[in-house]
Structures are given as C-alpha cells and as structure tokens.
N, C-alpha and C positions, 0 to 999 in steps of 0.2 A: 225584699228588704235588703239593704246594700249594709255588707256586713263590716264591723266599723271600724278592723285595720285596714279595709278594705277603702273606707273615708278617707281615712289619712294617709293613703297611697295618694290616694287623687287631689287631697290638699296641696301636697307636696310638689304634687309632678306641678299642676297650675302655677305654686309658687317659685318653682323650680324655670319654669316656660316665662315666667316674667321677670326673674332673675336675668337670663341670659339675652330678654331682649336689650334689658338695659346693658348689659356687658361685654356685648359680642365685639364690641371695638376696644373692649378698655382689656390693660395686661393687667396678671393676679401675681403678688408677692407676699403670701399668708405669713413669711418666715418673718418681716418686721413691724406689720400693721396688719390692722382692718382693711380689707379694698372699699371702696365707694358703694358697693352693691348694697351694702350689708348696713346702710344711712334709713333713720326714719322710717322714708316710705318705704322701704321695704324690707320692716319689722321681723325677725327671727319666729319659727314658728313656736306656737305654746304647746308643748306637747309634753301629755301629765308628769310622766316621772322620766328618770335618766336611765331607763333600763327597756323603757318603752321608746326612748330618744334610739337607744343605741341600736336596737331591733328594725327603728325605722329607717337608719340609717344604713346600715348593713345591708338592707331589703334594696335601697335607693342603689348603691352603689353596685347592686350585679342587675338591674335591671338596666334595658337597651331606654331612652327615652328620648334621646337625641342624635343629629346625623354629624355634630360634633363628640363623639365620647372624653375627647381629652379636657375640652369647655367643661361638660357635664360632670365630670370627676373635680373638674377642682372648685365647680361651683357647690357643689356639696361639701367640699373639705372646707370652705369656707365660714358654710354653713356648721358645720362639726366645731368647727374651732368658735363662731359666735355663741356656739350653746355649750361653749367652757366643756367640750370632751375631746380636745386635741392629746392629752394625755393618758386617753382610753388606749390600753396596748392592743385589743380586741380591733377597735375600728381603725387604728393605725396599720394593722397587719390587713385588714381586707381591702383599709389604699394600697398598702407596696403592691397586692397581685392584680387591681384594677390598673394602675399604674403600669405595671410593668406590659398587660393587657396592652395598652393604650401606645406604648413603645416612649412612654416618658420616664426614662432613666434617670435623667438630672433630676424631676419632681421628687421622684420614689428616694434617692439618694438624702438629698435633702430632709423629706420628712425622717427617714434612716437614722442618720447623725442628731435629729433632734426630740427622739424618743426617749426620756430616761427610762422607761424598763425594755429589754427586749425578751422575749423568749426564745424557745426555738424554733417557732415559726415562722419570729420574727428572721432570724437568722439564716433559714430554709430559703424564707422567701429570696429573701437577698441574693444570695448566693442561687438559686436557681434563674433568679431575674438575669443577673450579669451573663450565665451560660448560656441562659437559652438566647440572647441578645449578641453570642460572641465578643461579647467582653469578658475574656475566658482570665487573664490577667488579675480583674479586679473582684472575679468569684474565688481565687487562688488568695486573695489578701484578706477579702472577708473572712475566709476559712482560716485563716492565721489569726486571726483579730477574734471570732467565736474562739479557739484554743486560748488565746493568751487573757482576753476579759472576762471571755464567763465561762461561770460555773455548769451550763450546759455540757452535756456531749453530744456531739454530732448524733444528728439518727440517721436512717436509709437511705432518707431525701436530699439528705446534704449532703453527705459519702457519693452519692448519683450525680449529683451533680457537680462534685466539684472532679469529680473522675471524667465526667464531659468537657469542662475546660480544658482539664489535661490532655485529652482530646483531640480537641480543638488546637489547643498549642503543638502539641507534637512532642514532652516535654517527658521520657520514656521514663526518665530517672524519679520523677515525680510522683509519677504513675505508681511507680514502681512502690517508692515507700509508704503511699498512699494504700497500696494494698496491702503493704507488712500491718498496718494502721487499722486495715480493716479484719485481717485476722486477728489482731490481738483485743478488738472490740468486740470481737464474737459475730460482727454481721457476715462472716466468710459462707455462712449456710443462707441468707435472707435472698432470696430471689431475685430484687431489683436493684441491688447493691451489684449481684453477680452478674446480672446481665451487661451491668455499666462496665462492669471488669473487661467480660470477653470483649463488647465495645471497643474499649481502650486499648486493647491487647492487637484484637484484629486489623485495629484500623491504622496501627501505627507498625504493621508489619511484622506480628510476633502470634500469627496464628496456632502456632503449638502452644504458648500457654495460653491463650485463649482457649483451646482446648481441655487445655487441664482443668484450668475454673469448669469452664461446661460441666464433664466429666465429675465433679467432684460434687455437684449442686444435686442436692437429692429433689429438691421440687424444679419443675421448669414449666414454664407458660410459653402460650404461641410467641410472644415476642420474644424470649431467651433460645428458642428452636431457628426464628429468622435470624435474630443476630448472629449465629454462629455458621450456620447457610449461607448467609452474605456473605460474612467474612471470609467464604474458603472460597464463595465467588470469584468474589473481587481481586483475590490473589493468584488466579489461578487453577486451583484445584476443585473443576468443577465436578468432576467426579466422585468427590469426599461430600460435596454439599446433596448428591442424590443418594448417595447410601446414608446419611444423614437425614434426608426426605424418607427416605423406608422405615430410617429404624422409628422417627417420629409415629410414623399413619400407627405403630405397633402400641403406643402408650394411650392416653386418654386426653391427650390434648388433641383439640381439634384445628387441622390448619387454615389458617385464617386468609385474605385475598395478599398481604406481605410475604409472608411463609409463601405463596403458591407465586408470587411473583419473582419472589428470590430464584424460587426451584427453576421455572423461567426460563431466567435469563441464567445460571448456570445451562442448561439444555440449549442455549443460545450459542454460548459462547463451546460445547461441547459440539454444536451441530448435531446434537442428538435428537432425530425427528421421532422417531417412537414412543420416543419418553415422554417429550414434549404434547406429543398428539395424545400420550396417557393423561396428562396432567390435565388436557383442554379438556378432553372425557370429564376428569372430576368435578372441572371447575365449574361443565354441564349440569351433572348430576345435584351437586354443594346450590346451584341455583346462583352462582357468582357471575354469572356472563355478563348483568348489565351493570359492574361497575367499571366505571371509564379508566382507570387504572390499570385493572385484571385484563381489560381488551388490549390496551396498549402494547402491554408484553406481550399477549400474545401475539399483534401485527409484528411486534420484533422481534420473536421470536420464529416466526413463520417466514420470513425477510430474509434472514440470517442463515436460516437453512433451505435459500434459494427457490423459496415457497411463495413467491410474491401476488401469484393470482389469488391463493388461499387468504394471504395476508389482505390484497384490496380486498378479497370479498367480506372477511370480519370491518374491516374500514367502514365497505358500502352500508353495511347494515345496521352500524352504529344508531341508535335515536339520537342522541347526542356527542358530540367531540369536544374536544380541549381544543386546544396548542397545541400539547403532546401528541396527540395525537395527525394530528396535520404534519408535524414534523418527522415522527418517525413513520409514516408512509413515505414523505419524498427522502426522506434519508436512505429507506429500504429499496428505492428504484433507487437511487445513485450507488450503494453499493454492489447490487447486482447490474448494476452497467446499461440498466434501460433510464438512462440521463433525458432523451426526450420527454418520457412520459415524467419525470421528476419536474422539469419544465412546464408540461402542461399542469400539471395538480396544483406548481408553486401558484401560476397564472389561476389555476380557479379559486382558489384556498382568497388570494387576492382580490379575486371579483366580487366576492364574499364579501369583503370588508375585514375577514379576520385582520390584527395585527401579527405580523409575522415575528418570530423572534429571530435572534444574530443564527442561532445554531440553524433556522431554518435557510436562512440565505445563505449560510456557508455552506450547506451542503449543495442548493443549487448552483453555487456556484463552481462547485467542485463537475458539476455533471455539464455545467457552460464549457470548462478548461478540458473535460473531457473529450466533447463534441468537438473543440474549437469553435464554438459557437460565440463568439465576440458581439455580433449585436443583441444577444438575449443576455450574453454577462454585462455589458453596458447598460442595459436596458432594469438589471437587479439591480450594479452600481447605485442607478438614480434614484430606484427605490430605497436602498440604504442611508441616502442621502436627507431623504423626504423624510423619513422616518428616523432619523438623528442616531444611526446606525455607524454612522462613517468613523466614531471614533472608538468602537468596539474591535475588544483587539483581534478577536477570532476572524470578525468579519473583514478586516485590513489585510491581514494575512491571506484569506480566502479571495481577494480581490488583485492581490501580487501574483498567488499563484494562477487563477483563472487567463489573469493578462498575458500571462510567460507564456501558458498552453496554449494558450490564441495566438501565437506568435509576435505578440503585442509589447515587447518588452522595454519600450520607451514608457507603454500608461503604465504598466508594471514599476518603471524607479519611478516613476511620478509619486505612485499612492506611497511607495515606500522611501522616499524622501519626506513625505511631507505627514508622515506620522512622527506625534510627539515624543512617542518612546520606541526605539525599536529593540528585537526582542529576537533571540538564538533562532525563534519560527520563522519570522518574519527576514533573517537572516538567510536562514535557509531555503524558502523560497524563493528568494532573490537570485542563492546562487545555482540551485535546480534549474532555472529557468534561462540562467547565462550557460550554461553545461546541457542542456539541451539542445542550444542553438549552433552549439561547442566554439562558442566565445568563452577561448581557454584565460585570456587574458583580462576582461571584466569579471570572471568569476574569480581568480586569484586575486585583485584588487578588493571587492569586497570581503573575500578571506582576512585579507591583510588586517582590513579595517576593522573586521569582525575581534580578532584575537588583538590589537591595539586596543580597544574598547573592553576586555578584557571580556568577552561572554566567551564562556568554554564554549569548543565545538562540538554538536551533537553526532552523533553514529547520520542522522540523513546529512550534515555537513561534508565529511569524508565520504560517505556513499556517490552522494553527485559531483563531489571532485572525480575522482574515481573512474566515475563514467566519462566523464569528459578526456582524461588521458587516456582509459582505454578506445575512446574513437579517433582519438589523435596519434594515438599508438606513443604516447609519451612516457617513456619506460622510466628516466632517470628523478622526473615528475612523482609517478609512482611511487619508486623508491622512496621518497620524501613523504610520500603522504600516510606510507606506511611508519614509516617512522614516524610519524606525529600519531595512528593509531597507536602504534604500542605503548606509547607515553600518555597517552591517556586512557590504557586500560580496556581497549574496545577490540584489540585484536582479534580475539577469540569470539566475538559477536558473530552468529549465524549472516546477517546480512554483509557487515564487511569484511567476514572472509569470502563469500562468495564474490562479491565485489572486486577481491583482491585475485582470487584462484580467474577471477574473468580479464581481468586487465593485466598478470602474468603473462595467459598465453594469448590473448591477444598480440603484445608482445614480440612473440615467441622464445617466452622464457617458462615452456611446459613445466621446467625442472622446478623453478621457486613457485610455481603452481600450487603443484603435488605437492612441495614443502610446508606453504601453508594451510594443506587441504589434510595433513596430515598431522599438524599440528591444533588442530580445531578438536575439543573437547566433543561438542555438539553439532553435527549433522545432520540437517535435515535434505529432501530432494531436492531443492532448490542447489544446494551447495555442491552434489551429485553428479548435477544435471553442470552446473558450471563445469565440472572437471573432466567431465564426458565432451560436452561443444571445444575444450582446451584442444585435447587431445587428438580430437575430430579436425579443427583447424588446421591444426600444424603435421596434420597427417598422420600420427602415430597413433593408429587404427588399431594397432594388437594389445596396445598399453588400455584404449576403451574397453573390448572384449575382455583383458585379464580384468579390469577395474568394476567390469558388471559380473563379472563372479565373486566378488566381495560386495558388493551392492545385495547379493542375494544373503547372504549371511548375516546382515544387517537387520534394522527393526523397519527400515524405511521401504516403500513399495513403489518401482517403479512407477509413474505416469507419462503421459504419449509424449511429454520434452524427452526423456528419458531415452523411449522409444525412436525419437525420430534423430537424437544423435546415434546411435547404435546402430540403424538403419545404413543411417551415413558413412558410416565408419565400414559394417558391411560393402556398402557399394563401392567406396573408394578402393576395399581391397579386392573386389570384383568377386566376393566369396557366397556364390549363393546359397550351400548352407545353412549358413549362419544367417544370410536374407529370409532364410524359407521359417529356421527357429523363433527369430523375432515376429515374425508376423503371425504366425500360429499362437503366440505369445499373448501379438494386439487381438487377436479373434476374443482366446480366453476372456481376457478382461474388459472386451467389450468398449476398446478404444479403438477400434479398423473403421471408424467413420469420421475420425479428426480430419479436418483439409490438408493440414501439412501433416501429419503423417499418410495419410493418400499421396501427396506430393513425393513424399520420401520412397515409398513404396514403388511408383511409377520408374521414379530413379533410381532404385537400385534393381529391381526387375532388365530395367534397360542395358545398366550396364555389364549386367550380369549376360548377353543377349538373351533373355527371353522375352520378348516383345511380342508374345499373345499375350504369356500373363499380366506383363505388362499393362496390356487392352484390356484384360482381364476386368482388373482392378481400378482402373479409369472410369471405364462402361458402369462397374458396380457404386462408383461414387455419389455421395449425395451432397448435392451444391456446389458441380464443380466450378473455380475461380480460375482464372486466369491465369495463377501457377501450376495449375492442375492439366491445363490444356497447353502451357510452353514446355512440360516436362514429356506430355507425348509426342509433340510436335518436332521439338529436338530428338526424340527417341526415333521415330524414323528418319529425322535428317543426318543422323550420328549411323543410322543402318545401313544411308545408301537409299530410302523409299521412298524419294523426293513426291512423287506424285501423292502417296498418303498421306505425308506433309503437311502439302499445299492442300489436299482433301479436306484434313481434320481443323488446318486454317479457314475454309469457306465453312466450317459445318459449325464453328468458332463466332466466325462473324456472325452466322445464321440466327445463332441461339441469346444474341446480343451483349457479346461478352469482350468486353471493351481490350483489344489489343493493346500493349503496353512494349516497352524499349525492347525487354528480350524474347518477347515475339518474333519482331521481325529481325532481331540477328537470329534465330531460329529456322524462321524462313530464306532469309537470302542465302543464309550456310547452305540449305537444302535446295536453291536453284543451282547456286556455286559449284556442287557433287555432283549435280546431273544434268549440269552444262544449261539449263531453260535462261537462257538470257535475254530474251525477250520477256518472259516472267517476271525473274529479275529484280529487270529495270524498273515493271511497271508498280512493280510492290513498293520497289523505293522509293520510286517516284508520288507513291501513295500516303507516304507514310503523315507528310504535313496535314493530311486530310482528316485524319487521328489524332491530329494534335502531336505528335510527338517529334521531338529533334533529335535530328539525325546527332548521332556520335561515330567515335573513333572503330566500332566494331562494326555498328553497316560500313563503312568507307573502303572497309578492311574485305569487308566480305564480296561489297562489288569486284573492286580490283582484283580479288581469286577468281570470281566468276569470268571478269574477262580475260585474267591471263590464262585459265585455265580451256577461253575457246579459242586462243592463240591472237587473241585483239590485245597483244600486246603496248602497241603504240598508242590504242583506244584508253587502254587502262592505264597509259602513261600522262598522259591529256587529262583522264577525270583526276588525274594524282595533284594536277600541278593547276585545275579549276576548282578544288578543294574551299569554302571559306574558312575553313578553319586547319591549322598549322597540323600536316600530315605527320603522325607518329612513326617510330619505326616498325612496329606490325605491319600498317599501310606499306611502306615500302619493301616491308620482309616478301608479303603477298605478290608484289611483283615480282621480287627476285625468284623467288618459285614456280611461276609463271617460266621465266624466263629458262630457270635448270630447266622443266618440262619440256619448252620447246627448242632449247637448245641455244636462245642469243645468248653469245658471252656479251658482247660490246653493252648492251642496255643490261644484261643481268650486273656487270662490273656497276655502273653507272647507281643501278639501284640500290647493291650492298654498300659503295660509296654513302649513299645518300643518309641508307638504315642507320650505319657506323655511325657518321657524324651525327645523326637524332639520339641514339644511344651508344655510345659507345662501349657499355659494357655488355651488349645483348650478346651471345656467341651465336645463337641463330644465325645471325646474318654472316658472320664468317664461315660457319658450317655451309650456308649454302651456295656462296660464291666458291671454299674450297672443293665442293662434291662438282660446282659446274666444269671447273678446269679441270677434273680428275676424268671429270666424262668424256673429255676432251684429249686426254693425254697428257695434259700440260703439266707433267704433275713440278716440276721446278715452281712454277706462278701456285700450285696448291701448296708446294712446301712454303714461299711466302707468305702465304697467307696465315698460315698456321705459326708461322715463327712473328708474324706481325702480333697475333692474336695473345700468343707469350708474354710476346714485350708488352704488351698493353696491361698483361694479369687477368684478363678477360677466362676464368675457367669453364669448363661446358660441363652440366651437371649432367654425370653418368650413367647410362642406362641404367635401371631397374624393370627386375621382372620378379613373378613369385607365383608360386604354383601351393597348391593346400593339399596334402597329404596324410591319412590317419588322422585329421583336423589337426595338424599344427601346419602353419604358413612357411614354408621354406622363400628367403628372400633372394636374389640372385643379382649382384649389380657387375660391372664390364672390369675384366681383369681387377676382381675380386676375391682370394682365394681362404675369406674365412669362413666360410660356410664348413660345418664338423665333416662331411662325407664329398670335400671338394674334390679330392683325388680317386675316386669310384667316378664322383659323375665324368671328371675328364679323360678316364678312361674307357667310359662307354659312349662319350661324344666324340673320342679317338675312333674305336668300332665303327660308329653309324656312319663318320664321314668315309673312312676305307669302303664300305660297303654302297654307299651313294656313290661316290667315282667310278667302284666298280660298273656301278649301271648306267656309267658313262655319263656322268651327271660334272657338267663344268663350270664354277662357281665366276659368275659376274663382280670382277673387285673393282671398277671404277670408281664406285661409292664408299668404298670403306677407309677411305681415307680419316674419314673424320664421326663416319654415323656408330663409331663402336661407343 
C-alpha cells in the first residue's frame, strides 16, 4: 500500500513534469504576475490544508526531480505563490538556500527584498549565499543592513560567514573590528566563529594571531586543527604545522583526509621524507588510501622529495583519477627534470580523452623549453588552441617562455604581442628569453616599455637583466640596474644579490662583490657559491680559502658548486694540501661522484703534478663525459706525455665519446710538445669529420708544432692560407718558433705582424726583444723596449708563491713587500756566491725582458 504523502509526492512530481513541458521555452517573472503555466489547464494542486501545502513544498524543493534544477525551483515558486504562501517566511528561507544551490543569485536576491518578515535564517542565508558565491562585497552590506533593520543579532553562521567575505576581500581592518564584535557577543569561545577567525587571520598574512584565537578556543574540531595547519603551511612555517600535527594525534579529535593532507604538503614543502612516509603508514592504517584527494598529495608529496618512481607507482594503482591527479604527476616529472617522460604521460593522459587543464599544459610546456624541444611545444601550442586554452593567462605566459627556450624567439613576441592583456610574467618571460640569447638591446627595449606602462618590475625582471650584463660583462649597465633594485626594495633578496655578487665579479669588480655579499641580511649557498666563483675568476684564490672558513661557521653546508670553486681556487694556487683537504671533504659527504667535481679534482691533481692521482680519480669516475676526458688529456699534454695523450684520445673515441673544440686544442698542444707532426696534421685535418670548426687555438697550436720542428717557412704559408683573419697568438707562435731556431729576419716580420693585430699584447715585444738579446743586438732590444714604453704596452710581472706552515707566501719581480724580503735576499745573496763558486756561469741573453 503506497503510503499517502507518499501519493502526493508523485502527484506533484507528474504535475510538476507537465508543468515544465509546457515551460521549458517560456521566461518566469513571479515578482509582477502570474506566468502562463499556472492558466486553466493547468489547475494549482488541491491539497487539504496550508501546513500540509507547506510540508509538501519544502519536500518538493530539496528533492533532485529534474536535469534543469534552476527551471524546477522556480516552477515550484510559482506554484507557492499560486497557493497564496509567497509570504510563508518558512518556505521563502528554503528558496534562498535552493537558490543560492542552483548559483541563482539575482532570483534569491529578489525574492530577499520582497519578504516582509525575515528572521535570522533568513539573514544567514543571505549572507552566506553572497560569500560562498564570492560576492564578498554584498555579504558585507547585508551584515550592515541585519545590524541597522532588525532586531536580530547575528548568530555563529553569520559572524562565519561574513568573516569569509572579509576574506575573500583582504579587508584586514574589517576583519579586524569584526572580531572586537565577536568578543563582545560572547561567540569568542564558539568553535565555528573561531575557526573562521584563524581563517581570516591566516589567510591574510597574520598567522600569530591566528594562533592566538587557536590557542584560546578551548573546544576544537578536525577542521579548526586543519585550518591552522594550513595556515602555517601556506606561509611558510612548515615545521610549526607538524608539531601542530603531534600535539593534535595527542587530544581526541580524530585527523581526518584535510588534516592529513595539509600535514602533506607541509612535509612537501619541508622535503621531509620520513615524516611524510609516517603519515602515508597512517593514512594505510585510518584505511584513507582510496580517496582520490589523500592520493594526490601523496603523488606530490613523494615528487617533491624527488621520489618520482614511488610517486608513479601510487599514480599506477590508482582505481580511479581526477585532473588532479593527471596533473600533478606530469608536474612532478617536470620538476624533477625528467621533461620527457612529462611529455609522454601529457600524450597519454590525451589519448585518453581526458580534458587537460591550463596548469596541465603549462607545466608541459615548461618541460618542452626545458628539452628545447619545439615541435612537441608546438605541437601543445595546437592543443591549447583546440581546446580554447590560447587565452588563459598562465598558459600564454607558459607558451613565451617555452618558445624563448627553443630558441624560437620570433613565435615567442608573436604569442606575446598578440595577448590582450599583458602582465609583469608575461613581461618577464619576454625579457628572460631576449637575455638568454643576450640581446642586451631587445631586452632593455621591452624594460623601457614595461616601466612606461607602468607594471612594477619583479625580482625575475632584474634577475634576467642582470644575467645578460653579466655575459656581456656590462658593468656600468649593472651599476644602473642596481640602482633601480635598491629603489625598489629588492636589494637584499637572496636571488638578486646573488645575481648582483655574480655580475660584480664578472666584472672584475670582486671588491663591490663582497660589498654586496656583505651587506645581505640572508645567505643562503647559492649566494656563497657566487662569492666563491667571484673570487675564483678573477684569481684571488686565498680571499676563497679565507671566505670558506666563515662559510664553516655559518648555518649553511657546503654543496659540490661549493666544492668545485675551492677546488679551483686550490688548483690555481697549485696548493695541493688544501686540494688533498677538500677532497677528503667531498669523500665525507658523499659528493666525490659529481662530473664536475671529478672534472675539478683531475684538474687540480694535474696541476698540482700528481698525475697518477690524477688517473687515480678519473679511472674511479662514474659516467665519465667529455670534460672529464679533456681535463686528463691536457694533463699529460701539459706533462710533456704526448703519447698518453694521443692514447687516452683513441681510448676516448673508442668508448664513443663525442670530441668537442677543447679536445683537440688538447691534442694538437700535445703533438706541438713532442714534435708528432705528422700526427698533428692528421688530427687537424680530422677534425671537420666531428663536425667541429676549426678556431683561433688549433691555428695557434699547428703553427707551434711547425715552428717548433723548425718548418718555419711551412708555418708561415699555413699562416697566410688561413680562412679566417690570423690573431695575434697565431703570429706570437711563430715568432717563438723563430727565437727557438734563431731567424731574426721572419721572427722581426712576425712580431711586426702580432703588434699590428694587437698592439697592446707585450708577448710579442718580449719575444722579438729576447731574439735580438740572443743575438747580441742588444741597441735593436733596447728599441724595442723603449718602443713598447711609448706605446704604454706594460708586461704583467712575474708571480710566484710557495706555501709554508699553510700560509701562501707571494713573490712578484722586483717586489720588495713581502715582511721577511731582506732574510730572503740575503740568503739568495748566499746561494748565488756558492753556485759561482761551483763554477756555475749564468746565461743573460734572455733577461733582458723575462724578469
């Protein structure tokens, strides 16, 4: 037996389904008439009394009945108002929340204004309708409008939600008196008033009193535990949100899949895998594993802390996926740098049929610019296009920069001309991608345009200026761009002072390096490591060594950049103590299998001469590359071990390891030293076959080989069949051919030649004056040298330096500031008395010019 509210459902819905056939084309406007529906044939239902109407009503109104809900709500309101209960405040308040359901704001609004009674429901509703809809604005007036017309006070639900507006606005001062408002209504201890607080508190950048509320709220629910979690997420302090996560597990709220996502992505953003792998244990145990949400973090979670196989394998096992899910898997290959496989996934995820979102094609597209893979970024492009993507800003941005990395930087101002708004990112990328190509001149052009148009410029603004002066070594540039940082406050940012400490000594302005390396509040190794490469560059190798003795005393911990300027710094000063300290260093912390520090290692071992360990450490390398093999290469050609050389060259090729430009000036140095010029040649002559073009340093390195087997005239012929305009090194290399075997006439001829190529080189006067001194000539040496005057041409000084009790003693050529100068040239007074004595008769034809 069909029980008989049970009839008058199904009356209804029937009545209801024949309502809407007739109406489905016609508009409703209940606020000045009857609509047509509600004619004759189709009569108002009879239904007994008005309490029995209202009941069936209310029932009508939360039940699903139609795949119009907005049609079906108002065809009932219709219906309400033909059976004379439009001024029921009961079924008025269960339209606003079907309404507000339905995303009909203007309906809801409407019947609103035309209520004479409201309550506080009515008033709730209202005002949580406008918030939750982001019409934070007009839930802020309502709340003004309950205060000033009625006799109501606000309860929890409205204090909640108009503290969400505020919000939403960002509107702190509001917020603010909104909660003096809520203290003095007494809700300051109610739960979901306090949760909205911390909300409001955290979201708008004031997580200490967010804390406080916390803190003060003696009841708290799993969503009062997440919001405040999040909150120290989101700002940073992920470490406050897992002792926050302890003290939780300790009370009797249970944490729910929000709470355990929050905890998360705090261990995300911490890179804490232990904690994280605690949490996945719980989330095991709790039986959360298959909600698509709780997985998610965890893929991004596991991603983040460079856990990407762990991360696909939860992917793989998924029953079911999102979006989200699709998305932050190829997000999690792009950030760990496997861009291919982010490309494959995007292509399957596609094949699929899913629809991709913008964030999904910007990330692939970020891992396109990474590869330089341009016909797969063109090939997204299309897809963005098909998919009505093309005018999403993220993905316009993500499409400039992709093109700039592809070297593509014509489609690059294409997409970003032909966006309708363009925006400080989308600025930014533009000029990244001009300062990469180090078009110093289209990147300041759209600067110009950029600050005309009035967008402030971002810290990556200045950063990619920055880089483009420091490749252009444009100092005075610089200077100006620092200036525009300090004026807007960013000087003291970790990345552009790094930025700035890099483009100093580039420079070679070490000293305003250090200035602003020293004026930086906050240091990380990044900014470290710049200070250390400054110093490395421009040689001042003891100012590194003293600079990583304050590095050690610091919070920061070296990593292998660290290591492999200090290396450097070592080798340059040929101090292999300090080579043997650092590297027992890299053993400890388990960075002695980086490439380039292996590189570094070979290098300074070499220079240092120990050239087993050297081989040592080579032989123990894993993966070695091609700088790996020109650093041993040159290590015996720099020995004199030409034949090892040319060995570990064939053993090079053997192992299919593609030779590259300083290879073979590697190699031909190493025939050069041990005269194989048959070798040589053939290696030169090889080189086209490798694809490589010949430069100014093999041309350099033939012409020593030949003058040095006295093919002088040979090496003057390949000088002058050269296609490309001979430098002065070319011509220096003959003229040292020529001291060697003694022609003045062609040695004159070739310092001639050097001079006029460079005139300011002193090389090439040094070694036309040392020919004539060998000669006797010394009148034509004294010309030389007084030519070399007049011209201002200075010859930079011997240096030498020996390391003693570990401090470096430096030694440069009639120098006498050294503290214990007069000990030592009293004891190099001694040794020479005592070497004449043994009859020892010093050779000065060259000393004219080599002190």
């Amino acid at each position: 037996m069909v029980h008989p509210l049970m009839r008058n459902h199904i009356r209804v819905k029937l009545h209801l389904k024949s309502c809407y056939r007739n109406t489905k084309k016609q508009a409703f406007n209940f606020s000045t008439s009857v609509s047509p529906q509600f004619s004759p044939q189709n009569p108002p239902l009879q239904i007994p009394n008005l309490r029995a109407k209202r009941r069936e009503f209310a029932g009508l109104l939360q039940l699903s009945i139609s795949k119009n809900p907005r049609l079906q709500s108002k065809i009932i309101h219709g219906q309400i108002i033909v059976s004379g209960l439009q001024l029921d405040t009961f079924l008025a308040n269960v339209l606003l929340n079907v309404y507000s359901k339905c995303d009909c704001v203007d309906s809801a609004r409407v019947l609103f204004d035309k209520m004479p009674h409201k309550n506080l429901i009515t008033w709730s509703s209202m005002v949580s309708m406008y918030s939750q809809h982001g019409y934070s604005e007009e839930a802020l007036m309502v709340f003004v409008d309950l205060q000033r017309t009625s006799s109501e006070n606000p309860n929890e639900f409205v204090l909640a939600s108009v503290l969400r507006a505020c919000s939403q606005l960002g509107v702190i001062e509001k917020g603010a008196q909104l909660h003096g408002f809520v203290v003095k209504s007494g809700f300051d201890q109610d739960v979901y008033v306090g949760t909205s607080l911390i909300d409001f508190y955290s979201k708008n950048g004031d997580i200490d009193e967010a804390r406080l509320v916390f803190d003060q709220l003696l009841e708290k629910t799993a969503v009062t535990w997440t919001t405040i979690i999040a909150g120290y997420t989101k700002c940073g302090r992920s470490e406050v949100s897992l002792n926050l996560f302890a003290q939780m597990r300790e009370t009797d709220v249970v944490p729910d899949m929000y709470v355990v996502s929050s905890v998360l992505s705090a261990c995300s953003m911490l890179e804490f895998l232990e904690g994280g792998k605690q949490i996945h244990a719980y989330v095991l145990r709790r039986g959360i594993e298959r909600d698509i949400s709780v997985v998610n973090v965890l893929i991004d979670f596991y991603t983040k802390c460079n856990r990407v196989k762990t991360g696909r394998m939860l992917f793989d096992r998924m029953a079911v996926k999102n979006i989200i899910s699709w998305t932050t898997m190829i997000s999690g290959y792009m950030q760990n740098s496997l861009d291919w496989e982010a490309i494959k996934l995007f292509g399957e995820m596609n094949g699929l049929s899913w629809k991709l979102d913008g964030f999904a094609c910007t990330s692939v597209l970020t891992s396109c610019g990474s590869l330089e893979a341009l016909e797969q970024g063109r090939q997204v492009h299309a897809y963005t296009i098909k998919v009505n993507f093309e005018s999403d800003e993220f993905v316009k941005n993500g499409l400039i920069d992709m093109y700039a990395k592809s070297n593509s930087l014509d489609d690059a101002r294409k997409v970003f001309d032909v966006m309708a708004e363009q925006n400080v990112i989308s600025y930014n990328a533009m000029i990244e991608g001009y300062s990469s190509q180090e078009k110093l001149s289209e990147a300041l052009e759209l600067f110009h345009e950029m600050r005309v148009r009035l967008f402030p410029p971002s810290l990556l603004t200045f950063v990619s200026l920055l880089g483009v002066s420091a490749s252009l070594f444009a100092f005075e540039l610089s200077k100006q761009i620092h200036g525009l940082i300090i004026k807007f406050g960013v000087s003291l940012n970790i990345f552009a002072g790094s930025s700035l400490v890099d483009v100093y000594s580039k420079c070679c302005y070490v000293r305003d390096a250090r200035l602003v390396f020293e004026e930086m509040n906050e240091k990380d190794i990044v900014v470290w490591n710049a200070m250390f490469f400054g110093y490395t560059q421009q040689l001042e190798n003891e100012e590194a060594l003293k600079l990583y003795s304050s590095l050690q005393f610091s919070r920061e911990k070296p990593n292998e950049f660290t290591f492999a300027a200090l290396i450097t710094a070592a080798s340059n000063l040929a101090s292999l103590p300090h080579g043997q300290q650092f590297h027992n260093q890299l053993v400890k912390m388990g960075l002695d299998f980086c490439p380039f520090v292996t590189n570094s290692l070979v290098d300074m071992y070499a220079k240092c001469g120990s050239i087993e360990e050297a081989r040592k450490i080579f032989n123990s390398s894993i993966g070695r590359d091609v700088v790996c093999w020109n650093s041993m290469i040159s290590t015996y050609a720099q020995h004199g071990e030409a034949e090892e050389a040319l060995r570990m060259f064939r053993e090079m090729i053997k192992e299919g390891i593609q030779p590259n430009y300083v290879t073979f000036v590697a190699v031909l140095s190493a025939c050069s030293h041990a005269g194989f010029v048959e070798d040589g040649l053939n290696h030169f002559n090889s080189m086209s076959g490798f694809g490589i073009e010949r430069g100014t340093e093999h041309y350099a390195c033939v012409v020593s080989l030949l003058g040095r087997s006295g093919k002088l005239f040979e090496a003057k012929e390949f000088i002058e069949k050269m296609p490309i305009e001979p430098a002065a090194v070319v011509w220096r290399s003959l003229l040292s051919g020529c001291r060697i075997a003694g022609n003045m006439e062609l040695g004159k001829y070739a310092a001639e030649m050097a001079i006029s190529t460079d005139p300011s080189d002193s090389g090439s006067y040094i070694l036309l004056s040392n020919i004539f001194a060998s000669k006797g000539m010394w009148a034509d040496a004294k010309m030389v040298r007084e030519r070399m005057d007049s011209s201002r041409v200075v010859k930079e000084p011997g240096r030498s330096w020996i390391e003693v009790n570990n401090k470096v003693n430096a030694f440069i050529a009639r120098d006498t500031a050294h503290p214990e100068a007069d000990m030592i040239d009293s004891v190099l007074d001694i040794l020479i008395q005592h070497i004449k004595g043994a009859g020892y008769v010093p050779d000065a034809t060259s000393l004219l010019m080599n002190d």
